[in-house]
C-alpha positions in Angstrom: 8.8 16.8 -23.1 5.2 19.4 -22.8 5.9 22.0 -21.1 4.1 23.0 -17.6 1.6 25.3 -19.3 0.7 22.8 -22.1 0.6 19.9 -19.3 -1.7 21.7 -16.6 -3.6 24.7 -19.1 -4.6 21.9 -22.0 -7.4 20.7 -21.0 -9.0 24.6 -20.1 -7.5 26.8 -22.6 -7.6 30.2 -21.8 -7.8 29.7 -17.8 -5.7 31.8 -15.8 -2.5 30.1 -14.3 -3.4 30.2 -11.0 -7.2 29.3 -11.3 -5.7 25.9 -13.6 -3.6 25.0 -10.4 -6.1 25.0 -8.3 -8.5 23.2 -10.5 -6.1 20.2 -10.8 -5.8 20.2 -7.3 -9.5 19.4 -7.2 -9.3 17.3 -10.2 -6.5 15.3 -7.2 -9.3 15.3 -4.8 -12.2 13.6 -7.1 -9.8 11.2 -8.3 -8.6 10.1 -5.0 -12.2 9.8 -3.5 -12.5 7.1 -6.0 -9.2 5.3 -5.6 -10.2 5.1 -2.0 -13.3 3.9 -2.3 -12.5 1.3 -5.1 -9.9 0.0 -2.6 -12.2 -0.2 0.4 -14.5 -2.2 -1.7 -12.0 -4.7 -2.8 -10.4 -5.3 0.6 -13.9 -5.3 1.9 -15.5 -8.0 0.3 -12.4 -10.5 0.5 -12.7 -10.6 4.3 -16.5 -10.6 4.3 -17.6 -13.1 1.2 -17.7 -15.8 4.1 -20.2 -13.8 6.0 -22.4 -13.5 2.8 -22.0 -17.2 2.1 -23.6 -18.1 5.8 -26.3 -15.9 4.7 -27.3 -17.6 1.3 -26.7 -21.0 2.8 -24.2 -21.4 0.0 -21.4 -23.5 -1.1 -17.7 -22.0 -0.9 -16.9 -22.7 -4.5 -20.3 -20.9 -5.5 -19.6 -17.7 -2.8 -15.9 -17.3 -3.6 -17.0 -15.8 -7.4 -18.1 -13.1 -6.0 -14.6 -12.2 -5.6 -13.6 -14.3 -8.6 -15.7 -12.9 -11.2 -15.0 -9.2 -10.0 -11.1 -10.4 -11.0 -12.2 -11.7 -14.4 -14.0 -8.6 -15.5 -11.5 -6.2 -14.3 -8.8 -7.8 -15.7 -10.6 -8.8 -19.2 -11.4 -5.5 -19.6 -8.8 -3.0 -18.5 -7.2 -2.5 -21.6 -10.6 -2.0 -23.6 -11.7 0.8 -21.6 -7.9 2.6 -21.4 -8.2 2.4 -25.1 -12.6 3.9 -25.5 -10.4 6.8 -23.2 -7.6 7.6 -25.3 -10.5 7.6 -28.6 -13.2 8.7 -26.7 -12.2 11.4 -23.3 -10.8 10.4 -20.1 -13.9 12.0 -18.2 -16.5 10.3 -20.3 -14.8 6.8 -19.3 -14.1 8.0 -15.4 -17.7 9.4 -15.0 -19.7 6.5 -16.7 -17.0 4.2 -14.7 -18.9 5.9 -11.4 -22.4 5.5 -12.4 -22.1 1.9 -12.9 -19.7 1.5 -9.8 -22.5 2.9 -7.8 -25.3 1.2 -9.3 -23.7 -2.1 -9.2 -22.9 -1.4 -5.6 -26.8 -0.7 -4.6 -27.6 -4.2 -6.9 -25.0 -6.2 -5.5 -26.6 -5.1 -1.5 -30.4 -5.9 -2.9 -28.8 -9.2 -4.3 -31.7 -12.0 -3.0 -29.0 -14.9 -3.4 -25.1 -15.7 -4.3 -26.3 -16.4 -8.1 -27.6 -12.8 -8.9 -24.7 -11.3 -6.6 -22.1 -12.8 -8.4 -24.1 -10.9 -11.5 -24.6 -7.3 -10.1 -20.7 -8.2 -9.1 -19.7 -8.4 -12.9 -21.3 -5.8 -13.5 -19.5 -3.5 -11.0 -16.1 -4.4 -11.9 -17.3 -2.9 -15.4 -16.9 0.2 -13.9 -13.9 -0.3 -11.7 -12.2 -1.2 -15.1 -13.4 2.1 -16.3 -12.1 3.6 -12.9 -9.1 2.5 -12.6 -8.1 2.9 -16.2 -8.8 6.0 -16.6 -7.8 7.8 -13.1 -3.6 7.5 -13.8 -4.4 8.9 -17.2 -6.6 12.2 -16.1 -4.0 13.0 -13.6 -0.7 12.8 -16.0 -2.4 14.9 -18.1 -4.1 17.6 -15.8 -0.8 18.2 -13.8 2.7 19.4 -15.2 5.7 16.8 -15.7 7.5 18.1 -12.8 4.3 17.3 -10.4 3.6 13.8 -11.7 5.6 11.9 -8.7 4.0 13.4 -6.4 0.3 13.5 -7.6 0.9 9.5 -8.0 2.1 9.4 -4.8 -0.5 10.8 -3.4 -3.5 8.7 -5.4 -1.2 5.9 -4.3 -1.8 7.3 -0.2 -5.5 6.5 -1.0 -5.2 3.4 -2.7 -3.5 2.1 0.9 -5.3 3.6 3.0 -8.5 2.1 1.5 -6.5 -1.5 1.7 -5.6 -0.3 5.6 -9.2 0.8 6.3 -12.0 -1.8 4.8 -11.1 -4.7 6.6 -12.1 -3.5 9.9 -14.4 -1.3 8.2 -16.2 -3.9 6.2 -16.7 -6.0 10.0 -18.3 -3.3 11.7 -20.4 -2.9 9.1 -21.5 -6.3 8.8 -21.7 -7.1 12.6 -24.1 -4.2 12.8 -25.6 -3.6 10.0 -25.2 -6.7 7.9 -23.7 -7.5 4.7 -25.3 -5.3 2.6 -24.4 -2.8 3.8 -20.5 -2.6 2.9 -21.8 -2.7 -0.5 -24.1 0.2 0.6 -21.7 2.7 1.8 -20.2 2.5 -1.4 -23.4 5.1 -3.1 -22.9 8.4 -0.6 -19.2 8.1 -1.1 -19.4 7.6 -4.9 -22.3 10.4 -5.5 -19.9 12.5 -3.9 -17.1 11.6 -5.8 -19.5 11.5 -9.2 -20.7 15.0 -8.0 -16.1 16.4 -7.8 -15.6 14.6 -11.3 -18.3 16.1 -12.9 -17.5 19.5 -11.5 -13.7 19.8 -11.6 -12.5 17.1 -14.3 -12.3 18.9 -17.5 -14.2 17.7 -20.5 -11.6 16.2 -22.8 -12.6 14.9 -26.4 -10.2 12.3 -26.7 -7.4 12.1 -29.5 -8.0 9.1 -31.5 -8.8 11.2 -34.2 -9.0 8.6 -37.5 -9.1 5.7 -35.3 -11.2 3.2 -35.1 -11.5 1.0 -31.8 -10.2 -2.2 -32.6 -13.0 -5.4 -32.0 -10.9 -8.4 -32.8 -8.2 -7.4 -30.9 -10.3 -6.6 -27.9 -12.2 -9.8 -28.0 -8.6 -12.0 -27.9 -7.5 -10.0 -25.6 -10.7 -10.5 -23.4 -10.7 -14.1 -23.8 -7.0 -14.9 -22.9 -6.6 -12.7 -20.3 -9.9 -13.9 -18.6 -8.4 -17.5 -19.2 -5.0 -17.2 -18.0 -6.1 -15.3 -14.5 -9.0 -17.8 -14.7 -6.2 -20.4 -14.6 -3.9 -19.2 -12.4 -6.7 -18.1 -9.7 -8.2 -21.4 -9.8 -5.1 -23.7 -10.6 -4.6 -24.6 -6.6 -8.2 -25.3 -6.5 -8.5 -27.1 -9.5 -5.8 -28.9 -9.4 -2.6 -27.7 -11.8 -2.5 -31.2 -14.1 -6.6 -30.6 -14.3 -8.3 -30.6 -17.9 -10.0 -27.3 -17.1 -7.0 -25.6 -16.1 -4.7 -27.2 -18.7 -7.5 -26.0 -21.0 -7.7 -22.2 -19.9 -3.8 -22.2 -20.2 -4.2 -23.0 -23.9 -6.8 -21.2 -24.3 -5.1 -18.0 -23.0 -1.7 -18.6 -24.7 -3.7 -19.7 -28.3 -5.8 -16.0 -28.1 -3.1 -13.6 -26.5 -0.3 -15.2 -29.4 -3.7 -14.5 -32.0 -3.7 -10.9 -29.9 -0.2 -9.7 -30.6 -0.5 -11.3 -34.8 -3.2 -9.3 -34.9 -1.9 -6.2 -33.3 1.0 -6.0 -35.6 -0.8 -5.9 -38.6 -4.0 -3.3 -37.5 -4.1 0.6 -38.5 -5.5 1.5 -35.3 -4.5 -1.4 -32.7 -5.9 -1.4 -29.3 -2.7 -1.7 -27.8 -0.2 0.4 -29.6 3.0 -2.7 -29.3 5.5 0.3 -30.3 4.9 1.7 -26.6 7.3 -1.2 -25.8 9.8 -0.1 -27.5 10.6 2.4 -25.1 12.8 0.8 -22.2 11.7 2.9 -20.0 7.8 2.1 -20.6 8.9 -1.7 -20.7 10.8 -2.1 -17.7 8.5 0.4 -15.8 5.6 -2.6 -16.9 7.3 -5.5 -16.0 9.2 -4.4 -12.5 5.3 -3.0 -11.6 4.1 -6.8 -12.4 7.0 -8.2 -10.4 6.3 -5.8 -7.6 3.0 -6.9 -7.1 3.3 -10.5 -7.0 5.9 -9.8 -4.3 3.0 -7.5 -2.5 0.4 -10.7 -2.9 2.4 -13.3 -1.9 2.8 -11.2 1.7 -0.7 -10.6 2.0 -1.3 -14.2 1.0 1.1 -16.1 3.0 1.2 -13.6 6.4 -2.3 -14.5 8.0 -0.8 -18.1 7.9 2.1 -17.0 9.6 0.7 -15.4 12.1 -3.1 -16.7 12.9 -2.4 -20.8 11.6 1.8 -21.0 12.5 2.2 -18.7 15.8 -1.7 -18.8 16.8 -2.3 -14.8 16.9 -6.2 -13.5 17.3 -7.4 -12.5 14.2 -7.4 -8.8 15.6 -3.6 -9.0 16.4 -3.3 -10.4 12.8 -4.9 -7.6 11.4 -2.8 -4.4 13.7 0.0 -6.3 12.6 -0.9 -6.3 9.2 -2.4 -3.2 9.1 1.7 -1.9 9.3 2.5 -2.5 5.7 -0.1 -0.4 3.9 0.1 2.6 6.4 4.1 3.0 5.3 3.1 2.6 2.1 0.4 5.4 2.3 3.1 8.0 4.5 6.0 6.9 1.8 4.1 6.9 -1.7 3.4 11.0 -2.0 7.4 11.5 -0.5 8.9 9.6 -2.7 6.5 10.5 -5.6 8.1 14.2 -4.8 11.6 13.4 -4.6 11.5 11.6 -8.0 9.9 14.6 -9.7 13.3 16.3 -8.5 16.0 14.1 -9.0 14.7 11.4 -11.2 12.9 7.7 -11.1 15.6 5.5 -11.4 17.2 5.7 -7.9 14.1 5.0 -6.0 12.2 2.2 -8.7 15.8 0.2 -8.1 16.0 1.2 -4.9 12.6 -0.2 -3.9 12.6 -3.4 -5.5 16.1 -4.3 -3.9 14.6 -3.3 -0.7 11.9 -5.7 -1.3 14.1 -8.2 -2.2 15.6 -8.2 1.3 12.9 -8.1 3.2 10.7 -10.9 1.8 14.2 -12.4 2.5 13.6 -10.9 5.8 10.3 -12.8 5.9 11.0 -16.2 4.5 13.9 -16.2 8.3 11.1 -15.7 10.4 10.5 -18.5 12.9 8.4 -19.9 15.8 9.8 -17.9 18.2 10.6 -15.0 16.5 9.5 -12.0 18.8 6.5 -10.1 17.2 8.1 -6.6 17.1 10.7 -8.3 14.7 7.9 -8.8 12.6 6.1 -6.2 12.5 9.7 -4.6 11.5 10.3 -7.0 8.9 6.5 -6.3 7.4 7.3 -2.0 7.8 10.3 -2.8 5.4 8.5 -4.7 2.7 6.1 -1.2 3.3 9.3 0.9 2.8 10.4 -0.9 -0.1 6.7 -0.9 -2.2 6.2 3.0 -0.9 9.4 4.3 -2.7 8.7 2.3 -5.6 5.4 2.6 -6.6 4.7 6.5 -7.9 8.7 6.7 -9.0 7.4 4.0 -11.4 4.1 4.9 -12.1 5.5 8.4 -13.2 8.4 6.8 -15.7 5.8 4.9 -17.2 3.0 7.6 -17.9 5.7 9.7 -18.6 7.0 7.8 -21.3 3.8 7.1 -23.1 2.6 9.9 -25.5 -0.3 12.0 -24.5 -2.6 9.8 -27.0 -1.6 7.0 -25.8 -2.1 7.7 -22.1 -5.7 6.1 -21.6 -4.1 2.5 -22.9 -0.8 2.8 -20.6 -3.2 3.4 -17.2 -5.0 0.3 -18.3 -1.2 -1.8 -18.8 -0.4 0.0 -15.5 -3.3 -1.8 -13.7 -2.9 -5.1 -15.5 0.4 -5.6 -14.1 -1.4 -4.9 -11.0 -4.2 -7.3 -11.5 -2.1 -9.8 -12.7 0.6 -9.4 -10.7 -1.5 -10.1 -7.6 -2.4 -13.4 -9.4 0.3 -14.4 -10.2 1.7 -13.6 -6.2 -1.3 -15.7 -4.5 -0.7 -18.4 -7.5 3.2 -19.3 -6.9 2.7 -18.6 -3.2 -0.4 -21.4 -2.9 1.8 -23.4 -5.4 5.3 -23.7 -3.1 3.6 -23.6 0.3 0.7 -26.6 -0.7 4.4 -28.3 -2.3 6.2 -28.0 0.4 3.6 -28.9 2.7 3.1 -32.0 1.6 -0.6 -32.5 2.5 0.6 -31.8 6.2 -2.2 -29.8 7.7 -1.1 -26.3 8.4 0.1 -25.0 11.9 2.7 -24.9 14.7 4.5 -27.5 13.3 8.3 -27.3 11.2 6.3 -28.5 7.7 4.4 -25.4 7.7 7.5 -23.0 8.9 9.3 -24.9 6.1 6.7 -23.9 3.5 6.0 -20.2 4.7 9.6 -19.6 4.0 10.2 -20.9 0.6 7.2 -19.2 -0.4 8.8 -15.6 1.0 12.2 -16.9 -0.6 10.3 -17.5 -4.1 8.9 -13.9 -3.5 12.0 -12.4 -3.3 13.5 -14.6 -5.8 11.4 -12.5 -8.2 11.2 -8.8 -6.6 15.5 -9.8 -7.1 14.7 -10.1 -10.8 12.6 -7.0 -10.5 15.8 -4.9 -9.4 18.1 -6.6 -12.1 15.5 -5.5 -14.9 15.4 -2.2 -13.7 19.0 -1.8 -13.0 19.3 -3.0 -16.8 16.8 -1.3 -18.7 17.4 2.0 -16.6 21.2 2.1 -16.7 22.2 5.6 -17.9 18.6 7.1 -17.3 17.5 9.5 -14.8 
């Protein structure tokens, strides 16, 4: 394991101690600007994308890619850009990841109709792949072993509270200013937070000395991950038997089996498969994955809980739901510290068993369950994601090798993208199934269907404990 003085003093060799602490702690600052405002953006523009389809005069199923191509492109390209910043520099990738951010955000507000937004929204989830690949990996490396927890706790504390803030955020700013503008807001706060990473980040050359970035692999990658989230976003939609979505499926499993051939047999892969053989970094990925599709499938199935089964305002709706990301944001930096102290395994287990119970929790709630039960029920599923999340997020950066960090932040936020996929996929799947074509509301059919999609939820969050439990057995 690197010592504290390799970990925090690499990147500015021949900085005093004190001056490189306080330089990370800067280095914090810029990152977490960006985390916030990548969040806000994303929980922004899924409540207002109906808003911006009354303005175009637009179809839903042309408006709804504006959030559905942002998933794509994030998704397809995660890895690529984890990789250009393990060959390349962190900073390069993180600062070119803000330029385009910004400018995509200015575009996407001048956008004249749904056709060119959807456009100007590719293009910014270019730089949010850059973003949020590359923000895990500058921070593992520019603070010591011993602060990791904690530092990822405290990104994660931004993270929620950008979730917790844009929705009613994003409808001030539309009621008074329009739609545009949540797009808008997006340039001051990412200047500023261009202006912290150019200042404070240290310049880093990257360490894929030899290497070559590897084109096939990227492009199969690309194209099955795009298919398969493609699939699964659109398979409720679609229809699950339909030729397009039977299609993408193939599609996706035909390139990512031609991904893995191919990765086995390249000098210099894009993703390095021996990081998997590491328990720690392959339970660490797939309890993150299972994690989030337990997250989604609350934030999926709640508003029909509350607004469509009890017949709460959409304000109510939101306080109430407002509860699970703010005990996220107070728990993530806590237990982020204690697992730099006594360890990861404790709190990852502990978290995912605590999720277990209380989408359990969830999936008994009823017609006349009082409201303070659930907003309990809903601070539990916060407790249970807030002590997991950095204690996880550290094991796994911590078990990648410094070259290999750029490409483990990007498998770190495809579990996360695809995880919340996969969450709003088999929760649409059960509750339309157990619905029965029933139209949604106060009646036992949807009560019926809420639950087994909570029970499914914590079905898997279950699993989640049982691979951790497994792969962790012995470890710290």
């Amino acid at each position: 394991m690197e010592s504290p003085q390799s970990a925090a003093g690499s990147l500015a060799p021949g900085t005093a101690p004190a001056r490189v602490e306080s330089r990370a702690w800067w280095v914090l600052v810029a990152v977490a600007v960006g985390t916030f405002m990548s969040a806000l953006d994303g929980s922004v523009v899924n409540v207002v994308w109906p808003v911006m389809g009354e303005a175009f005069h637009a179809k839903v199923s042309a408006i709804e890619w504006v959030v559905v191509i942002y998933l794509l492109v994030v998704s397809g390209t995660l890895l690529v850009f984890g990789r250009l910043g393990d060959l390349h520099g962190y900073k390069k990738t993180y600062v070119a990841g803000f330029a385009i951010f910004v400018t995509g955000s200015a575009l996407c507000g001048l956008s004249p109709n749904e056709y060119v937004l959807v456009g100007f929204r590719a293009f910014q989830a270019i730089g949010a792949a850059m973003l949020f690949s590359a923000s895990p990996a500058i921070l593992t490396t520019s603070f010591p072993p011993q602060r990791r927890g904690q530092v990822l706790g405290l990104q994660g504390t931004f993270t929620y509270l950008g979730l917790t803030v844009g929705p009613p955020l994003g409808t001030f700013l539309t009621s008074r200013f329009g739609w545009p503008s949540i797009f808008y807001i997006n340039v001051p706060v990412g200047l500023l937070a261009l202006f912290l990473s150019l200042r404070f980040i240290p310049a880093d050359t990257g360490s894929g000395d030899g290497e070559r970035f590897d084109v096939p692999g990227a492009l199969t990658f690309l194209v099955g991950l795009v298919a398969l989230v493609l699939a699964l976003n659109q398979g409720s939609e679609w229809g699950w038997t339909s030729p397009a979505v039977i299609a993408s499926l193939v599609a996706a499993v035909v390139s990512l089996s031609a991904f893995v051939v191919l990765e086995t047999r390249r000098e210099s892969p894009m993703m390095d498969l021996s990081l998997f053989s590491s328990r720690t970094f392959s339970a660490s990925s797939v309890t993150a994955l299972l994690n989030y599709v337990g997250i989604y499938t609350v934030i999926f199935l709640m508003p029909s809980y509350l607004e469509q089964a009890r017949g709460l305002t959409l304000q109510n709706t939101g306080m109430l739901l407002m509860i699970m990301p703010l005990v996220m944001a107070t728990l993530a930096p806590i237990a982020g510290s204690l697992s730099d102290r006594f360890g990861t395994r404790t709190p990852v287990i502990a978290g995912m068993v605590v999720l277990a119970a209380s989408l359990t929790g969830l999936g008994l709630l009823g017609p006349a369950t009082p409201l303070w039960v659930v907003g309990v029920t809903l601070a539990a599923v916060g407790v249970g994601v807030g002590i997991f999340v950095s204690p996880n997020t550290s094991a796994l950066m911590g078990a990648a090798p410094p070259h290999r960090r750029g490409i483990a932040s990007g498998i770190l936020a495809e579990a996360r993208n695809v995880g919340m996929v996969l969450g709003v996929a088999l929760a649409g799947a059960v509750f339309t199934s157990v619905l029965h074509g029933t139209q949604p509301g106060g009646n036992p059919a949807t009560f019926s269907a809420l639950s087994m999609g909570f029970f499914a939820a914590a079905i898997v969050a279950a699993a989640g404990a049982v691979v951790a439990m497994v792969a962790r057995a012995g470890k710290a």
